[in-house]
C-alpha positions in Angstrom: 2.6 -110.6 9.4 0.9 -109.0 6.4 2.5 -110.9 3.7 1.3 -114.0 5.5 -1.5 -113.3 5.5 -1.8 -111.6 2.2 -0.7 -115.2 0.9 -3.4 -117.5 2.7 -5.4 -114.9 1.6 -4.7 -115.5 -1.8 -4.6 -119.2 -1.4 -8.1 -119.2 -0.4 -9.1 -117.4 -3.1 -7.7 -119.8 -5.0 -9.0 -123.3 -3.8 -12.1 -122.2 -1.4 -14.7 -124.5 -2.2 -17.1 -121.8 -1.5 -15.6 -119.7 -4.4 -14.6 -122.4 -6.5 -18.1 -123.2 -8.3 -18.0 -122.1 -12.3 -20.7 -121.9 -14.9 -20.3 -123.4 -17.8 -22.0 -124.9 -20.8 -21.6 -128.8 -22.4 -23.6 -130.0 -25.5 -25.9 -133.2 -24.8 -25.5 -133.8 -28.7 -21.6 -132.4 -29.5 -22.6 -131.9 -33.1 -26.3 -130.2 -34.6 -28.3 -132.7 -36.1 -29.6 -133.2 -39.6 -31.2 -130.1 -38.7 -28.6 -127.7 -37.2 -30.7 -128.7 -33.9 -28.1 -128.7 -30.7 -29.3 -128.9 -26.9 -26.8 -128.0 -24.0 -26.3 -128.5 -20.5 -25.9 -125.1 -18.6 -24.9 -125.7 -14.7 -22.6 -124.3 -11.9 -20.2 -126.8 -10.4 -16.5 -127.5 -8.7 -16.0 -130.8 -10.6 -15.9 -130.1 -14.5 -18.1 -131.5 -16.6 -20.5 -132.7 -13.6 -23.4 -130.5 -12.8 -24.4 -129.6 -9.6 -26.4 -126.5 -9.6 -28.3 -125.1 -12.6 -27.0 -122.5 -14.2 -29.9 -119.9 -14.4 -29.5 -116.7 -16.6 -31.9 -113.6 -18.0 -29.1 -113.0 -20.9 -29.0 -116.0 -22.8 -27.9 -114.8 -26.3 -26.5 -117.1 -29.5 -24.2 -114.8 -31.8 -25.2 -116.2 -35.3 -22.0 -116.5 -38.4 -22.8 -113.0 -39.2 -22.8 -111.6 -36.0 -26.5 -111.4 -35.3 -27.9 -112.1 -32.1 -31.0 -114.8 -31.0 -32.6 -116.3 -28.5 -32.7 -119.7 -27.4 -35.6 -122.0 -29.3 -36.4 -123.5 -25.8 -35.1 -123.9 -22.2 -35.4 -126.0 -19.1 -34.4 -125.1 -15.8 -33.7 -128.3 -13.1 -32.2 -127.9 -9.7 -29.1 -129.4 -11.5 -28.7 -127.8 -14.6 -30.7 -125.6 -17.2 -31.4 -127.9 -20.4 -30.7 -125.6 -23.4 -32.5 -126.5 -27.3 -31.1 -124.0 -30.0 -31.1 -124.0 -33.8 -28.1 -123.3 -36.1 -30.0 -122.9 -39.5 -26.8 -121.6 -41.2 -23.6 -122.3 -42.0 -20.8 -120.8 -39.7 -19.5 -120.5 -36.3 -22.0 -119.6 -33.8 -21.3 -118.3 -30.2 -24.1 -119.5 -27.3 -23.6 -118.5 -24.5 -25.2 -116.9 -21.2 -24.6 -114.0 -21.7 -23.4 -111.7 -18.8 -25.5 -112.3 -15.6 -24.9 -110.8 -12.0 -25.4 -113.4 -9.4 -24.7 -113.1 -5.5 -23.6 -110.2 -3.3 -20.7 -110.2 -0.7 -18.2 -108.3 0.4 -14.0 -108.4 -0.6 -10.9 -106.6 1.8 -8.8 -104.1 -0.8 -5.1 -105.0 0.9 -3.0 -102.2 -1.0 -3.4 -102.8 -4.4 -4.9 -106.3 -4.4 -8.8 -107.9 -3.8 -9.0 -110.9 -1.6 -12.8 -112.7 -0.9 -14.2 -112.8 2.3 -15.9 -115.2 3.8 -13.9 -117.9 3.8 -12.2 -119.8 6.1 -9.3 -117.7 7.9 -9.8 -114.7 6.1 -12.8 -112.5 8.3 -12.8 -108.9 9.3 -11.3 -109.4 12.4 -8.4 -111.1 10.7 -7.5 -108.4 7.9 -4.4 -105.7 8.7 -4.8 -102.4 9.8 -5.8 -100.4 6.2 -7.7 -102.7 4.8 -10.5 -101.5 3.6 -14.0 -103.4 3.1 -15.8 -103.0 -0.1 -18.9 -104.5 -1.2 -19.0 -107.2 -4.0 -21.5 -108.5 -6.9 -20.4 -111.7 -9.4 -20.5 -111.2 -12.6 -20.2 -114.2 -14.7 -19.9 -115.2 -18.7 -20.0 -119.4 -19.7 -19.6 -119.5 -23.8 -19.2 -122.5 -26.2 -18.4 -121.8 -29.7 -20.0 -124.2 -32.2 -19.5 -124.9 -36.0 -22.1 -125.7 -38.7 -20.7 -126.6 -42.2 -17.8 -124.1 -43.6 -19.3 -120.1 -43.3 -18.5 -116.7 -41.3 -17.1 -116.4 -38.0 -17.7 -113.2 -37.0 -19.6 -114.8 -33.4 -15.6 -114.9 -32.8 -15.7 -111.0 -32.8 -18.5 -110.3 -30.2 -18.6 -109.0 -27.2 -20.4 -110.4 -23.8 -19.7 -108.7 -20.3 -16.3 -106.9 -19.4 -14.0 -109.9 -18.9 -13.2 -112.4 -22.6 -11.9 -114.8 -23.3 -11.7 -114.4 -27.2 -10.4 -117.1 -29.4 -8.0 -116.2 -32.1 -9.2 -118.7 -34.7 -12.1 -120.9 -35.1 -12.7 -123.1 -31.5 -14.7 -125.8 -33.4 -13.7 -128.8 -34.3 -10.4 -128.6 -32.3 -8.2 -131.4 -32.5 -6.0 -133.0 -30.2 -2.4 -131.9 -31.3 -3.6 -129.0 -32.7 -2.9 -125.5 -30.9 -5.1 -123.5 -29.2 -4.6 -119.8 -28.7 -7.4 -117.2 -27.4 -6.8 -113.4 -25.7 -8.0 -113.3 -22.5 -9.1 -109.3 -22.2 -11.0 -106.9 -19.6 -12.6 -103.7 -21.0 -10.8 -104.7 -24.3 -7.4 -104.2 -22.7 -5.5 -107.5 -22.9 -4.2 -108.8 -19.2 -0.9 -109.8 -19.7 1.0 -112.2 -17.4 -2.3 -113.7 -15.9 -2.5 -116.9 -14.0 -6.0 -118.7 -15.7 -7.2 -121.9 -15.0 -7.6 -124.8 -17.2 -9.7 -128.4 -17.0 -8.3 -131.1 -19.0 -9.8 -134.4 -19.4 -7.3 -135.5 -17.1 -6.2 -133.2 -14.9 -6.9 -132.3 -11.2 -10.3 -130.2 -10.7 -8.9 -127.7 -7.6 -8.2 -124.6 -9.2 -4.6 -124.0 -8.3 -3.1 -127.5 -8.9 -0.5 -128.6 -10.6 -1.7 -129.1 -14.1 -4.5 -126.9 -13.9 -2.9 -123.1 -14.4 -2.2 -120.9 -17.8 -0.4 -117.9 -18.1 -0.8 -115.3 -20.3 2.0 -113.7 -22.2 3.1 -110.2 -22.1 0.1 -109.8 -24.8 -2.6 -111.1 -22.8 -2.6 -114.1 -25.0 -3.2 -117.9 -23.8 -2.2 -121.0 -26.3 -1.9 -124.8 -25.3 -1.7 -127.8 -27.1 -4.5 -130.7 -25.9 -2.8 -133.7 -26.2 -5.9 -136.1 -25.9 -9.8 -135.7 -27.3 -12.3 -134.6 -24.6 -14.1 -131.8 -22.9 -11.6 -128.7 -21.5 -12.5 -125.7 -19.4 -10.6 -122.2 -20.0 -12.1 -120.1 -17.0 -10.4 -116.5 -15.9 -11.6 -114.5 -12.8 -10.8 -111.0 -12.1 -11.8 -108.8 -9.4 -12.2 -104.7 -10.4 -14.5 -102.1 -9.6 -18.2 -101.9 -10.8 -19.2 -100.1 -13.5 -20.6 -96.8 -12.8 -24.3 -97.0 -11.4 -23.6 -100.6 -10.2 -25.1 -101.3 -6.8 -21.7 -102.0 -5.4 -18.5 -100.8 -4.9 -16.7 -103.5 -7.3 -17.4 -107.0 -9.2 -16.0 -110.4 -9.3 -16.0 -111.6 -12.5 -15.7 -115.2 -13.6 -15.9 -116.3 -17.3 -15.4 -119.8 -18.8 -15.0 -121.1 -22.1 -15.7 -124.7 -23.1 -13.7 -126.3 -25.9 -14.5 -130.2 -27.3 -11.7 -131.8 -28.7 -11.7 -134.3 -31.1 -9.5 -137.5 -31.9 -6.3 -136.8 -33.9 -7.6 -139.3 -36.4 
């Protein structure tokens, strides 16, 4: 009786459409201008790249080349995205991202040693095993793109945003299709080894969970895949653990997403 349940559980954690909304970021222009100008889409949706809700933030943050940090030149929020304008006036790799924001408040069942969302469809108080315990729940999510201007530093690569990375080994810019792709998907620093991510290709399903849509790390927390066609992809890794100390509840769900544009082979 548990296990089954401990499996729908974790199915619905999986493909609930309730849960299954990500932040992310995609460029308007996919390369700065003359200028180094850029200006990005930021939105929460279940259909990568489409936008569906804005993606609103109070830690917006670009890591420069050198590792500095700056704001945002300018910003526009819509109901179905948050228009970003930023300017890379040097040469390098810069990091733009949302930075770490804590969004909505719930509540999650601890089942032994595992966190499962409530909420959902089939999975309610009244449904949960005897020992489960209720703890209360915050999101905390991180959306990042990594963009290139002209050949410079790249130590935006090094930074750190929020408790769960995904951190590229080697430049993410100007990816091509047929070349790899590896990044180390960490929590506290600590790499999470063996763990199921998911990942948007141009062509592949958008239900987390599908065929053609999951990662796994390797015993060194590392991730690596080859795209096989140009496009827009989605890395995104969610991990449930408890809140930091002070936090105003008892753990977090975190959610962070990497876009990557790939370029044409040629």
């Amino acid at each position: 009786m548990i296990r089954s349940l401990l499996l729908g559980a974790a199915a619905l954690f999986v493909a609930a459409p309730a849960f299954a909304h990500a932040g992310f970021l995609v460029p308007i222009n996919e390369a700065p201008d003359a200028n180094g100008e850029v200006l990005l889409n930021a939105t929460f949706s279940d259909a990568f790249p489409a936008m569906e809700i804005g993606l609103k933030s109070e830690a917006w943050v670009i890591v420069t080349p050198d590792g500095d940090r700056k704001d945002f030149d300018r910003m526009a929020e819509r109901p179905d995205r948050t228009i970003l304008q930023a300017t890379l006036d040097e040469n390098g790799l810069y990091r733009l991202s949302s930075g770490e924001r804590l969004g909505r408040k719930g509540e999650v069942a601890r089942i032994g040693d595992g966190y499962f969302l409530l909420g959902g469809d089939g999975l309610t108080k009244e449904t949960l095993p005897d020992g489960a315990e209720i703890l209360t729940s915050q999101t905390a999510t991180v959306s990042d793109i990594y963009l290139g201007r002209g050949d410079g530093p790249s130590a935006s690569l090094e930074s750190e945003i929020g408790r769960l990375a995904i951190r590229p080994v080697a430049d993410p810019a100007g990816l091509r299709a047929g070349e790899r792709f590896e990044a180390d998907i960490l929590f506290n620093a600590a790499p999470l080894a063996e763990y199921d991510i998911t990942f948007f290709s141009p062509s592949s399903s958008r239900e987390e969970g599908e065929a053609g849509t999951s990662l796994t790390t390797d015993e060194s927390g590392r991730v690596a895949f080859t795209p096989d066609e140009p496009g827009k992809y989605l890395l995104m890794v969610r991990h449930i653990a408890p809140a930091p100390e002070g936090a105003e509840t008892d753990v977090r769900s975190y959610t962070t997403t990497l876009t990557l544009l790939v370029e044409d082979a040629g």
